[in-house]
C-alpha positions as CSV (number, residue, x, y, z in Angstrom):
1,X,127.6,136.7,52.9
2,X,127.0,133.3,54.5
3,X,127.2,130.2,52.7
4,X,123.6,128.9,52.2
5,X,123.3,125.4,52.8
6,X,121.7,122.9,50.3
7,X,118.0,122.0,51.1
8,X,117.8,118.9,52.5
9,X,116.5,115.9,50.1
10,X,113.8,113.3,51.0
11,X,114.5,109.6,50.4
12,X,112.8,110.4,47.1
13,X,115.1,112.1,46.0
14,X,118.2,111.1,47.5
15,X,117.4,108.3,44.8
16,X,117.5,110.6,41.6
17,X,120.5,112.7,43.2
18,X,122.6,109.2,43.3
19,X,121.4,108.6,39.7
20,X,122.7,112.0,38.3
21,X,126.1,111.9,40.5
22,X,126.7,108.3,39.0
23,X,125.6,108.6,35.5
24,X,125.9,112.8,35.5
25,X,123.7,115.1,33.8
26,X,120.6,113.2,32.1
27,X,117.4,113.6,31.3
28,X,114.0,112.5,32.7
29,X,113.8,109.6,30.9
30,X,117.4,108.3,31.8
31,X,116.3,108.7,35.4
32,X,113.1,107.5,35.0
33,X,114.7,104.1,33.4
34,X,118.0,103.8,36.4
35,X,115.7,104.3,39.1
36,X,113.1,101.3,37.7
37,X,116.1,98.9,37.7
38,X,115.6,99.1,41.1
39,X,112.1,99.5,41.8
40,X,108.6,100.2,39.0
41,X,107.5,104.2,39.7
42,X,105.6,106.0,36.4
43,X,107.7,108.1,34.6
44,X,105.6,111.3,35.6
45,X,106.4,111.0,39.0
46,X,110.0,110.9,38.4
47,X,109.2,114.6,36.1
48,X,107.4,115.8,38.8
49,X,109.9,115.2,41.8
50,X,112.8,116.7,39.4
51,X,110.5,119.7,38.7
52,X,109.6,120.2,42.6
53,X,113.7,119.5,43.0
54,X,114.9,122.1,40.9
55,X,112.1,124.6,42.3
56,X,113.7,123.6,45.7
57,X,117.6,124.4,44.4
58,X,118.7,120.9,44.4
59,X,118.9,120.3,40.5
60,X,119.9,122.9,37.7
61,X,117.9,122.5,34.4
62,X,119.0,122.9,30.9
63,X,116.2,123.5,28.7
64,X,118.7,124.7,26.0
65,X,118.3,121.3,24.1
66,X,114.7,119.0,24.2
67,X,114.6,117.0,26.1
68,X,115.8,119.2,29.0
69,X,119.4,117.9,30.8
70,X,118.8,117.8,34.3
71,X,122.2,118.0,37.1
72,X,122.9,118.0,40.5
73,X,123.3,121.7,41.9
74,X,125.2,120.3,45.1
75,X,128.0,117.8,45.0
76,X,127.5,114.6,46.3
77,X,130.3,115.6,49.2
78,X,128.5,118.5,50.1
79,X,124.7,116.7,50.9
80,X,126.8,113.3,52.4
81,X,128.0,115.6,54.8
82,X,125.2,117.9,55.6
83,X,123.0,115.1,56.1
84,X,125.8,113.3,58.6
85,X,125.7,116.8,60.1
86,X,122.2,117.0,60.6
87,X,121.9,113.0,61.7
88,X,124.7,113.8,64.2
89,X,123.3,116.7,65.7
90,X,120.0,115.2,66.0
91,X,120.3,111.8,66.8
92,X,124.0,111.6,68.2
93,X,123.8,115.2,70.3
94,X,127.2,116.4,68.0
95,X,129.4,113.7,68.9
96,X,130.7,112.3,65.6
97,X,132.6,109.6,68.0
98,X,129.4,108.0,68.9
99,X,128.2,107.9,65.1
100,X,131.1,106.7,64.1
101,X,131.1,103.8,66.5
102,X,127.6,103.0,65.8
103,X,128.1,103.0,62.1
104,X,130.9,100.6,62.5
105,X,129.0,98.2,65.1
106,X,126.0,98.7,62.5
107,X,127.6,96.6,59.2
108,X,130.7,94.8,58.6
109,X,133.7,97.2,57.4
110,X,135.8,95.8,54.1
111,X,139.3,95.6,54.4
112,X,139.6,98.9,52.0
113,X,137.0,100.5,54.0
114,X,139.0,100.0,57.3
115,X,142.3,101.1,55.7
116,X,140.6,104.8,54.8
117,X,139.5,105.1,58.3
118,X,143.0,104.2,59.3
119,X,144.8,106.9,57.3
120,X,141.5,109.3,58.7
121,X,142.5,108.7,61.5
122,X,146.5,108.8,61.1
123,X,145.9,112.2,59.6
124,X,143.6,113.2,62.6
125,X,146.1,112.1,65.3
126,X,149.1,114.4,62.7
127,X,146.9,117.6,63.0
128,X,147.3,117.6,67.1
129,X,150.0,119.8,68.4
């Protein structure tokens, strides 16, 4: 059997996915109160994109305790990269050179950052035969 992939999240809810994979399983009112650091939505619209979330297969509920623990089903690893995958089949007609060197021309790269790629790459250039 084929490995289903994970629905794809809207900007939405991108927003409470990087809440629970910072912070880890929480309820509705812990989101509710990290996403309004950021920006003022009513607390039943963050309930109501969690419940349309987990309907979708993007969040697991625990109703086991009140009020119900909510988690991520997917890490955040696996949606990163299915959403590069879809951005660079899409928008960058599969070559992940092009994204890459967009992405790089796009915002300045910290010295750490540029280190990572550097040992990507070193690793990369080890795997040729």
């Amino acid at each position: 059997m084929a490995k289903q992939d994970a629905p794809r999240p809207t900007d939405g809810e991108l927003t409470i996915l990087r809440v629970l994979w910072d912070r880890g399983p929480s309820t509705v009112r812990q989101v509710h109160r990290a996403i309004c650091e950021d920006r003022i939505t009513a607390q039943t619209t963050t309930l109501k994109l969690m419940q349309i979330m987990t309907d979708k297969g993007l969040l697991f509920r625990d109703d086991s305790d009140r009020p119900a623990v909510y988690r991520p089903a997917f890490t955040q690893e696996k949606t990163q990269g299915q959403l590069v995958k879809n951005l660079l089949d899409k928008a960058f007609y599969g070559s992940a050179g092009k994204l890459v060197l967009r992405a790089l021309s796009t915002k300045k790269v910290s010295a750490r950052e540029r280190e990572e790629i550097r040992k990507l790459l070193d690793q990369l250039e080890g795997d040729k035969p």
